[in-house]
N, C-alpha and C positions, 0 to 999 in steps of 0.2 A: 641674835638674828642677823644673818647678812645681807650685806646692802642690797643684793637684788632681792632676796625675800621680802626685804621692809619696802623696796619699791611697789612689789606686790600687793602686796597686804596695804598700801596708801593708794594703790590704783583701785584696787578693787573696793574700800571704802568710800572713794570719790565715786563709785559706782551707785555704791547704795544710797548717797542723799537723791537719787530721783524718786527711790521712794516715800511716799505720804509718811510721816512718826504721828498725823494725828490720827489717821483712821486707822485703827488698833486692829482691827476685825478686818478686814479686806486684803485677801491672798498677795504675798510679796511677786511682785513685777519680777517674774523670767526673762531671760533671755539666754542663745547659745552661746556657752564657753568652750573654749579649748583648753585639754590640761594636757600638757609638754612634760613629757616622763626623759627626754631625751632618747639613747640610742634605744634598739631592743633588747635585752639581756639576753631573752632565750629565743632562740630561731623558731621556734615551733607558733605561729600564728594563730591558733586556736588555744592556745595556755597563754597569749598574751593578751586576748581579746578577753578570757576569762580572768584577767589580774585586773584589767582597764574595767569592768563589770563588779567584782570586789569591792575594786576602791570606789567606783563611784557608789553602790550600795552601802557606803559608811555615812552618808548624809543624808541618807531615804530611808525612813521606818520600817518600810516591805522592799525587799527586790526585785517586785515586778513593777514596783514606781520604778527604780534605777534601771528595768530593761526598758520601761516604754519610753523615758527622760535622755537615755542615750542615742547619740543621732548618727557618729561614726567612732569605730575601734579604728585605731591608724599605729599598724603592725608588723610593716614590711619593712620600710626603708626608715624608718622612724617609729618611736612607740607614742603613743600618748593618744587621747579621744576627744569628742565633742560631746555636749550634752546638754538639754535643759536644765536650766539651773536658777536660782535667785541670790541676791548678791552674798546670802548667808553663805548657804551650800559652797560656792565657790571661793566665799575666805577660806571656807573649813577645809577643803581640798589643796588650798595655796601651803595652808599648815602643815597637809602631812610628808611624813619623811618619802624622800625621793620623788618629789614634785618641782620640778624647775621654775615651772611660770603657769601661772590660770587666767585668762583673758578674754575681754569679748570678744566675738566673731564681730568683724570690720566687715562692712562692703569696699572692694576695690573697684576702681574704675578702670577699664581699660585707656591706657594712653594711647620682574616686570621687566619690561624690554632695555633701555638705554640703563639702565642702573648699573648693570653688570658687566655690561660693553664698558663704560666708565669706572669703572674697578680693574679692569684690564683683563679680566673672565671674560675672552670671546669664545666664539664659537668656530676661531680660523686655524686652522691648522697651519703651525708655526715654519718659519723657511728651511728648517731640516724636513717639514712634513709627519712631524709629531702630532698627534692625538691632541687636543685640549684637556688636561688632567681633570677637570670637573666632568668630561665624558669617563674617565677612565676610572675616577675613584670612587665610594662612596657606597660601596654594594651594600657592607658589612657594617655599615653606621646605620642609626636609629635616630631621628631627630622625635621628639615630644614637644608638642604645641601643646599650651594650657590656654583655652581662648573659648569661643562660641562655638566650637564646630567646624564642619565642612560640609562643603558640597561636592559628595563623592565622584557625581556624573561628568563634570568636567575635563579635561584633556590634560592639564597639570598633575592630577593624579591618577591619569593611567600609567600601566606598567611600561618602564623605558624600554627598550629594544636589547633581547641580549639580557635583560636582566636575571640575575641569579637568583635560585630557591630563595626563601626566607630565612635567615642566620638560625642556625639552632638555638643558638642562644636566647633566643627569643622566646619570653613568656605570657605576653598579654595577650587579648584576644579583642574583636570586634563583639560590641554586645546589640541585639536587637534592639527596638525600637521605633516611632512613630516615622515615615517615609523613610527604614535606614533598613536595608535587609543585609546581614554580614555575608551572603553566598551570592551578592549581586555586587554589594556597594564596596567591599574589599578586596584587595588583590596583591601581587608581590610589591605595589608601590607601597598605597594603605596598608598596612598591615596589622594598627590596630586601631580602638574605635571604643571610649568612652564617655559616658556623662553622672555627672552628678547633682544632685538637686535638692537633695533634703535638708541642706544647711539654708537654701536660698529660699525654702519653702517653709520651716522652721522659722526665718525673721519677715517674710514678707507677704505669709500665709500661701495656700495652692495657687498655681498657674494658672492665671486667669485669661484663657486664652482671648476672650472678647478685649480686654481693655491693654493686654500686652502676653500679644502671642506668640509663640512660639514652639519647636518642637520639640517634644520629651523623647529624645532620640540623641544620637551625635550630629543628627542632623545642624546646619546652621542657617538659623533666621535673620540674624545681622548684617551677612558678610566677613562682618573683621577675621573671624578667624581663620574664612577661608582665602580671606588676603595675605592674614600672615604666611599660614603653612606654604601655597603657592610662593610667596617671594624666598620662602629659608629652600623647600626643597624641590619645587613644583617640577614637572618634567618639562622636554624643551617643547613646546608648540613652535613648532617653523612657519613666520612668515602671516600669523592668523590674527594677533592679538593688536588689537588698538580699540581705543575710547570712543566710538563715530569717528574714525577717521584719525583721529589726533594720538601722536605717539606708536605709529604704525610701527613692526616690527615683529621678531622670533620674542617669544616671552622663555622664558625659564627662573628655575631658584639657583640658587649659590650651587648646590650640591644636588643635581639635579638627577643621580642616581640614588642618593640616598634614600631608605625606607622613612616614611610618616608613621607617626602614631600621633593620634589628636585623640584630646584630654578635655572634654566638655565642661566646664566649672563657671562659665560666664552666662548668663541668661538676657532675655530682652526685660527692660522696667523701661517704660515711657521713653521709647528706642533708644536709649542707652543701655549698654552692657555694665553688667553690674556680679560680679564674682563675692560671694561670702568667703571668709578664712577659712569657714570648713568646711566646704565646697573643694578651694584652692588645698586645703592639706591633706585632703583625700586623692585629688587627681598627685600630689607629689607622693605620697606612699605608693601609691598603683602604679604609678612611672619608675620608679626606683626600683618595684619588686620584677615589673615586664622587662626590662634591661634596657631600656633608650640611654644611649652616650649622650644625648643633646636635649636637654631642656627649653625650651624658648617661653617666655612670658612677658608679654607688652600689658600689665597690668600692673596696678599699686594706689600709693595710698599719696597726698596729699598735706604736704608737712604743715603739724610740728608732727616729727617723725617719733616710735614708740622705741623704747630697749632693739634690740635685731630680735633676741629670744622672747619674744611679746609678738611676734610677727611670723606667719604661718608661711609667707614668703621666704623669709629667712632662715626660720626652722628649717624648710623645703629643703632650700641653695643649701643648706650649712651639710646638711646630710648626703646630698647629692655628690659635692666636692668629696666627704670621707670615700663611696662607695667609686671616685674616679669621674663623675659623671659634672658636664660643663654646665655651668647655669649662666642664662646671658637674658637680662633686664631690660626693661625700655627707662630712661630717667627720669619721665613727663615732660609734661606738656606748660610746664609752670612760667616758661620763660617772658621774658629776655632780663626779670628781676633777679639778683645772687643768692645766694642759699636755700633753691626751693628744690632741688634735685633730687628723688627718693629711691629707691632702690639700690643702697650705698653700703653694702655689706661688706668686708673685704674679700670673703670667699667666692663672690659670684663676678658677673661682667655689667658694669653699666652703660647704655649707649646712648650718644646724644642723636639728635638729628641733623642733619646737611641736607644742602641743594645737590642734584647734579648736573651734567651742562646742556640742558635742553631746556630749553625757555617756549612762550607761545604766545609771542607778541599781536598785537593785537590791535589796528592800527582806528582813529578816530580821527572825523573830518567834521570839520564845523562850516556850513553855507558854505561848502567848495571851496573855502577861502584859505584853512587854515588846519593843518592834523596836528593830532598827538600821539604818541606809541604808549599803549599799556601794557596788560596779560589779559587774556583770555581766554576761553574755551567757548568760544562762538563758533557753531559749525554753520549758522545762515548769517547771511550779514541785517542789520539794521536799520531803519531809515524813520525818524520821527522829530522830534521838536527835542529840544533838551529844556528843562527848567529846573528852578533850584526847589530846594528841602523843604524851603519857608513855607512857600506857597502849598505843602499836603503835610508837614507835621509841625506842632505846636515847637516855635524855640528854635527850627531848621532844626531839629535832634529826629535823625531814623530810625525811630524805633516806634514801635508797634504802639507803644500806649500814649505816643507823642500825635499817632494819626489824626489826624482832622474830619476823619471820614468821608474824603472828598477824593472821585475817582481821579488815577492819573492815563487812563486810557489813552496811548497813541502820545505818551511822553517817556524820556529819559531821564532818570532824575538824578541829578548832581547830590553826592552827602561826603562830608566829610567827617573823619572817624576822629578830628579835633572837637567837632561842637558836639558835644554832649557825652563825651567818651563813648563812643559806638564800637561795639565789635562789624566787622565786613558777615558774619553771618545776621548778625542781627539787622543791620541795613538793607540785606537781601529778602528777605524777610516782611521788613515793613512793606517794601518796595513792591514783593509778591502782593502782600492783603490790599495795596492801593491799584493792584492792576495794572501797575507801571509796564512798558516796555522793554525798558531796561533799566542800569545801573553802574553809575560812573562812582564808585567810591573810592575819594583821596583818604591817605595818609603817608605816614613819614615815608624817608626814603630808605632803601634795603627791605620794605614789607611787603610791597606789591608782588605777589604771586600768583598764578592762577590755582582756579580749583573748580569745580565740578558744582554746577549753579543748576537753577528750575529755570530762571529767566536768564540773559542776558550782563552779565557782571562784567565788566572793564575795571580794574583796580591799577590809578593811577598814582605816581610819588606826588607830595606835597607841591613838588616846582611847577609840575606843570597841573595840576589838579586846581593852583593858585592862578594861572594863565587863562584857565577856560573859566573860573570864574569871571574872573573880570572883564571877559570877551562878552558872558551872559550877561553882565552888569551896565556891559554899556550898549547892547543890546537892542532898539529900540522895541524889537518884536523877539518870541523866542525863536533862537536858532533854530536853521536845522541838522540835524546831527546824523552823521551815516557810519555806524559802527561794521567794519568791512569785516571777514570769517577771520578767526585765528589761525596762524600761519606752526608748525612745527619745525623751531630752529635747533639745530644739534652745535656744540662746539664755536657757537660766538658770545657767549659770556660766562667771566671766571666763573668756575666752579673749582671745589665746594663752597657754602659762605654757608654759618652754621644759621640754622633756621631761629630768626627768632622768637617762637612759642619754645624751646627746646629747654629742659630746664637745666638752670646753672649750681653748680660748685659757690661755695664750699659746702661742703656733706655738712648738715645740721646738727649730725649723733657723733660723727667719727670724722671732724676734720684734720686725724693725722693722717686722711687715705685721701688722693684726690679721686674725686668725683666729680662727672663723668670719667669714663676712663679713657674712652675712643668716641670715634663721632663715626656715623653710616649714611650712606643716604637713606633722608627720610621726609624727602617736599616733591610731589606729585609723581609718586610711584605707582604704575603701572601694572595690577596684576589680576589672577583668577578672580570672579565674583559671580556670585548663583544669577543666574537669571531671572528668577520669580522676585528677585528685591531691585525695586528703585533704587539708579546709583546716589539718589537723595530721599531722603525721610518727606521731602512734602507732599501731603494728601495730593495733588491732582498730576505728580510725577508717575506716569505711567509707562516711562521707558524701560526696556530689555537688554540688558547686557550684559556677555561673559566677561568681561574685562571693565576694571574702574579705577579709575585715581584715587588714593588714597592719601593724606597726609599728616604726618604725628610720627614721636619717638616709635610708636606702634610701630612704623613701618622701618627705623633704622632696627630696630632690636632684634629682627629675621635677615637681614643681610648678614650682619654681623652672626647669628648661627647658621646660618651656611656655610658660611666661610671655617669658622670652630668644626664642623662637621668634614670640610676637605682636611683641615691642617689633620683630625685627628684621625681621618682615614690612609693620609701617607705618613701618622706616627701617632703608631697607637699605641705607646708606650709613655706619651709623653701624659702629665697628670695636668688636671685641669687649671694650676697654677701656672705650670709652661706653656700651655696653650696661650692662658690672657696672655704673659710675657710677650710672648713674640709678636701677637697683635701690637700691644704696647709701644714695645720698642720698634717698631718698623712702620710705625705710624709715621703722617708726613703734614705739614706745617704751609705748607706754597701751594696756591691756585693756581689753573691753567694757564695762567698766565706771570708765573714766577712770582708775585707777590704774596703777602702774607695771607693767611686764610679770613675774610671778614667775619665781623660777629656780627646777626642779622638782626635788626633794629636798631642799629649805632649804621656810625661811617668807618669803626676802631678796628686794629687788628683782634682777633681772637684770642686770648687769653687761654691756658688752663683747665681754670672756671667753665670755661664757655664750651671746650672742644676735648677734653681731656689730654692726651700726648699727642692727639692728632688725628686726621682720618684715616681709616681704615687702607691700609695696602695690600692684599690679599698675597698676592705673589712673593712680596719680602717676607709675609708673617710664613709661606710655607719654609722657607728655609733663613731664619734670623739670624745664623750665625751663634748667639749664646741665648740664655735664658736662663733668665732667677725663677729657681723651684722653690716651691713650700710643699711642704706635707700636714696632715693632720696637726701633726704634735707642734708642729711649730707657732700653731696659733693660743697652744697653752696659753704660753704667755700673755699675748693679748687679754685672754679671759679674763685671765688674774686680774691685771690691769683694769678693767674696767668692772670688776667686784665678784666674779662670780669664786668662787668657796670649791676646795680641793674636792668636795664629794660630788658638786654640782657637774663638775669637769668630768669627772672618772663617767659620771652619764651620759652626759654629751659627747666626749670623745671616745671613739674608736682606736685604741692604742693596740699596735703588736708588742709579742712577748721584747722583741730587739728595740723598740722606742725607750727615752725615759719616761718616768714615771710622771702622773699627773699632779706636779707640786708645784705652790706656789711660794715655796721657801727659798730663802738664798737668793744672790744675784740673780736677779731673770732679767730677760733684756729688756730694752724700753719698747714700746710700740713704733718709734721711726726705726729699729732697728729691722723691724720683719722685713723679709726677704723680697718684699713689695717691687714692680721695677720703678714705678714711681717714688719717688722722693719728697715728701713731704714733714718739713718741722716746724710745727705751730712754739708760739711763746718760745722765741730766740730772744736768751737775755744775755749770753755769753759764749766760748767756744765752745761749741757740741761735737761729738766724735760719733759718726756710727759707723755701718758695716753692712756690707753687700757680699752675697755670692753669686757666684756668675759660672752656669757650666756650657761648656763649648758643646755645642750639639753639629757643630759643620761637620768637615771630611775628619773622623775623627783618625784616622793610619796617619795625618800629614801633624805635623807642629804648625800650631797656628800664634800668629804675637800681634797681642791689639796693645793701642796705643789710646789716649786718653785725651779730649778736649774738651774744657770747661768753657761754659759761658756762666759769669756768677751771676746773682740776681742783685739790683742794684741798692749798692749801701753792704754788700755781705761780700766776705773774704770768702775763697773756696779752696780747699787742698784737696786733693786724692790724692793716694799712694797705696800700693807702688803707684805707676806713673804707666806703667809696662804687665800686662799678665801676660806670660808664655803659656800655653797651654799643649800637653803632648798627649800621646796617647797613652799617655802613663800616668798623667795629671789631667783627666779634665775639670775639674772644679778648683775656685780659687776665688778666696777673698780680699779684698779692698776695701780700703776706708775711706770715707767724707768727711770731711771737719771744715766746719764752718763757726765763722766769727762775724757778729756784727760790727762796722765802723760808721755807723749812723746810732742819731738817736729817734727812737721812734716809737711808736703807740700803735697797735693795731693794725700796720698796713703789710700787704701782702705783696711781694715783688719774687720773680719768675726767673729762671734762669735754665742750665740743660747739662747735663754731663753725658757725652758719646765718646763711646770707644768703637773703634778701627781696627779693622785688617787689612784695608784695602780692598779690600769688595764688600764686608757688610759695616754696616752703621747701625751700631744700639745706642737705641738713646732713650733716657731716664729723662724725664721734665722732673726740675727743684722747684717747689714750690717754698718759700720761707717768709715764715711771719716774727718780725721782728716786733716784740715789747720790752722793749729794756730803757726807757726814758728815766724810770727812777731808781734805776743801776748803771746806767750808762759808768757814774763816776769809777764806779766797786770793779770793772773787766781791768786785771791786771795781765789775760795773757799778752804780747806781745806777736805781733806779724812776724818780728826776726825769729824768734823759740818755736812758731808754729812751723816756720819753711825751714828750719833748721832738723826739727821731729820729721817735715816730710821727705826730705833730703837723705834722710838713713836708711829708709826703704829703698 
């Protein structure tokens, strides 16, 4: 049995102890699985759905139990189905021959104007008097949003101006549905329009519209989705979009010609979005077979993370990247603690979140005497008493079951997110059911940001949050306190500084990959939202608005396919490994202000971990200069590596007749070796050698010669060689080696470093990430520093 089948067959065991072994007599506990056949074999869709029917009738007495137990055949861009099952049926199906993986269906949670002005995506025509390329490109691309929906009526998604037919290419379609009519609500923007629901309906019984409703259409009841799609592809609205006032401005997406297709798979539960796996591996079959080049999905799962082929997300990505097609992640929301970052595939893109440089200060005045500057989103100003926590919740802790039940009418109440670990939602909250005024909530410093409140929210840093206590404290009467409107400031403080909810590196499954990859902006993004939802969930929110802040990896993981969506409309030739690449390597490190990028919840520079290679550059990523390509076959290897079995691969991969063969005999390389542009090698206990290719995609008629500069990571030696690639128009690819040597002794710790090469006008840079454990071999490394520059010296 191979190691991933015994993973299987031990997962799905651990499944079955929730069922009772004493009550002998009472039906075994169903639930939906997914069984993963890998690629399709035979293109014919209706002989695949009756093979996936087949098999699942070997563990059903009759096969109209196995037609009514089946929930979806998943037969286009991927083969394998869902089904009711009990934890028997689905060992039995783990067994049979040509079954990858069997697993339950998970719920995933889901994780604008100045955003793209700050990416350098204006809307000005350049001092030759050029076009802005995000007007020009984008006809022929397809972005796929897998989220809640949309709201088709909005002005984001009417058709641009000028804009062309629909790509023939194109196979999906708009389906009907509750307020969605496809000959009203679709056009050459929208162009396609599904949902799915029997997975979510299957674990959490029918749609109960009274107690969490929503509509059985593509419509969207949440928002989120139709915040995402607007910020990846929305069209431009001139001049109309702001929040009340705040964030005034032109809104558009990254790619703001490009076509939408939205993939309904998320639904409302107790207004959070909540997407089943077979929900999720439905809308990625149907996206794969309709042709969108651009996947987008700000959903996932909450580590400890499962196998990638245990995951319908992954599944999805893995198959999207064979068929060409870019899959880009949101990381979560897990931050500012290390190794909580999910959506860590190699094959796909994962994005952290960042600030951009529009702040909304927010200024507070105590008895005329004395201000403070916080954030917020006050469009009336203030004017009441300030008093502390103690005095309305038990402990000074703000939170709701801390209340004292005792009104704070015609007060401001000071809390701090130090006493009682308080989240700032939950403080607003208490703050709401006490009737407060408003709310001054401190904590650390780097957190205070604004966001989109029912009352009155000022979130000030610890320093001075510490100041106005002790002004209340000696106090003889309570202040009084005048909270004046929030102000919209652009370009007075550093931007990016990564947000700290954002989740951090190192990957939990796969830390030879670093993860995040790239950071986007993603702290109060600005974009489309339905009108008929409150830009907040609380019952007496009864405001109207086409436009709402949003904040969460959700909202970096659509900047970043935007941008995927230009790069692969002015090269569509390139595979969705050269896309991340040149994201990657043209990422950048320095705030607006030339210092390092901060990580938000610290005082510290960014890390890695925290930011991946950097924030997003759009303009460098169109033209990088080189890029490390992978293909399908090249992730063989990996497979291997990490257990899966020659037959299992021949499934999953897609090999042409010219590839090699799916074997995992013989030298095969290591996993730091893949063609990654990051650089990551765990457990350094002596010199290690790998290997990079790099093909020149610039002016390819000219010879171009890049040049090489390391910065090692500290305690570790660095070679590359050669030192120099020439690349001509007769050679554009060419590899290089890395060889690294520890000169510390050490346990577990991880240290940073960068290798860029040069031409003179571009900069690739590769971040090293190396973790050195070799404290009880230190003694045993006999290479030598002089044999290492000696080997690098002959290249």
């Amino acid at each position: 049995m191979s190691t991933i089948m015994a993973a299987t067959v031990v997962y799905l065991w651990a499944l079955s102890l929730s069922v009772s072994l004493c009550v002998v007599h009472s039906m075994p506990t169903t639930h939906v699985y997914l069984v993963y056949l890998g690629h399709h074999q035979n293109q014919d869709p209706v002989l695949t759905s009756r093979y996936h029917l087949r098999l699942l009738a070997t563990v059903f007495t009759r096969k109209e139990d196995a037609e009514e137990a089946m929930v979806y055949s998943y037969k286009h861009g991927l083969s394998g189905f869902s089904a009711k099952l009990n934890s028997s049926q689905a060992a039995a199906l783990a067994g049979k021959k040509g079954v990858i993986s069997v697993f339950k269906s998970k719920s995933l949670e889901l994780h604008t104007t100045r955003s793209w002005d700050f990416l350098g995506l204006t809307l000005d025509y350049d001092s030759h008097g050029r076009i802005p390329l995000q007007l020009v490109h984008g006809d022929e691309i397809v972005v796929g949003v897998l989220d809640t929906g949309v709201w088709p009526e909005l002005k984001s998604f009417q058709e641009e101006p000028g804009m062309r037919p629909i790509p023939r290419s194109w196979k999906g379609k708009c389906v009907s549905g509750e307020m969605f009519d496809p000959t009203r609500d679709c056009n050459r923007k929208l162009i396609g329009a599904r949902y799915y629901i029997k997975g979510y309906e299957q674990q959490y019984g029918k749609l109960n519209k009274t107690t969490n409703p929503d509509y059985l259409s593509p419509r969207d009841y949440l928002g989120h989705g139709t915040h995402i799609a607007a910020t990846a592809v929305g069209s431009v609205v001139k001049s109309a979009a702001s929040f009340f006032g705040f964030g005034r401005g032109t809104a558009r997406g990254g790619a703001p010609r490009a076509r939408l297709a939205v993939y309904k798979a998320c639904w409302n539960k107790d207004l959070d979005g909540i997407c089943t796996e077979a929900d999720v591996m439905a809308a990625f079959d149907d996206a794969l077979h309709d042709g969108v080049d651009v996947i987008s999905a700000s959903f996932g799962l909450t580590p400890p993370l499962l196998p990638f082929f245990v995951s319908a997300a992954d599944i999805g990505a893995f198959h999207a990247m064979q068929m060409g097609v870019s899959v880009v992640f949101s990381a979560g929301n897990s931050g500012p603690e290390a190794s909580l970052v999910g959506n860590v595939s190699p094959w796909s893109i994962c994005v952290a979140a960042s600030s951009i440089d529009r702040t909304f200060p927010t200024q507070i005045i105590l008895d005329n005497n004395v201000s403070f500057m916080g954030e917020s989103l006050v469009s009336n100003g203030v004017k009441a008493r300030l008093a502390g926590a103690s005095s309305y919740f038990y402990d000074g802790v703000c939170k709701m079951e801390n209340w004292k039940n005792r009104k704070a009418s015609g007060r401001v109440i000071l809390c701090f997110a130090t006493i009682g670990s308080v989240l700032v939602e939950e403080a607003e909250a208490a703050a709401w059911r006490a009737n407060a005024s408003g709310l001054i909530f401190v904590e650390p410093l780097g957190r205070p940001v604004a966001y989109v409140t029912i009352i009155p929210v000022v979130r000030v840093d610890l320093i001075q949050g510490t100041q106005i206590g002790y002004y209340l404290a000696q106090s003889s009467k309570l202040p009084v306190i005048q909270i004046l409107p929030s102000s919209t400031v652009l370009r007075k403080s550093p931007a990016p500084i990564v947000a700290d909810f954002s989740s951090r590196g190192p990957s939990s499954i796969s830390p030879d990959f670093l993860k995040p990859d790239i950071s986007a902006p993603g702290v109060n993004i600005l974009a489309a939202w339905p009108p008929n939802i409150p830009p907040t969930f609380f019952p007496t929110d009864r405001r109207s608005t086409n436009w709402n802040f949003q904040s969460g990896t959700s909202m970096s993981c659509p900047h970043v396919s935007g941008v995927v969506a230009l790069i692969k409309s002015i090269h569509q030739d390139w595979s969705p490994a050269a896309i991340r690449s040149a994201l990657i390597t043209t990422a950048y490190n320095k705030d607006t202000s030339g210092d390092s990028i901060l990580a938000g919840g610290s005082l510290e520079a960014a890390d890695p971990f925290d930011v991946g290679a950097g924030h997003i550059n759009p303009l460098k990523a169109i033209d990088p200069g080189l890029v490390y390509d992978m293909k399908t076959k090249d992730y063989i290897a990996y497979l291997c590596n990490i257990g899966y079995t020659e037959e299992q691969i021949r499934s999953l991969v897609v090999v042409s007749a010219h590839d090699a063969p799916c074997s995992c005999r013989g030298n095969r390389p290591t996993t730091a070796d893949l063609n990654y542009p990051s650089i990551t090698i765990i457990n350094l206990q002596r010199t290690t050698t790998i290997r990079r290719t790099a093909r020149n995609v610039g002016r390819c008629w000219r010879t171009a010669i890049y040049t090489v500069k390391i910065v090692s990571p500290n305690g570790v030696d660095v070679w590359v060689w050669p030192r120099v690639l020439v690349f001509t128009p007769f050679k554009q690819e060419l590899t290089y080696y890395v060889s690294v040597r520890p000169k510390k002794a050490s346990q577990g710790r991880y240290d940073f470093g960068e290798i860029v090469w040069s031409d003179g006008f571009h900069r690739v840079r590769s971040p090293l990430v190396i973790l050195v454990t070799n404290s009880g071999v230190w003694n045993d490394i006999d290479e030598s520093t002089a044999q290492l520059k000696a080997m690098a010296a002959s290249y």
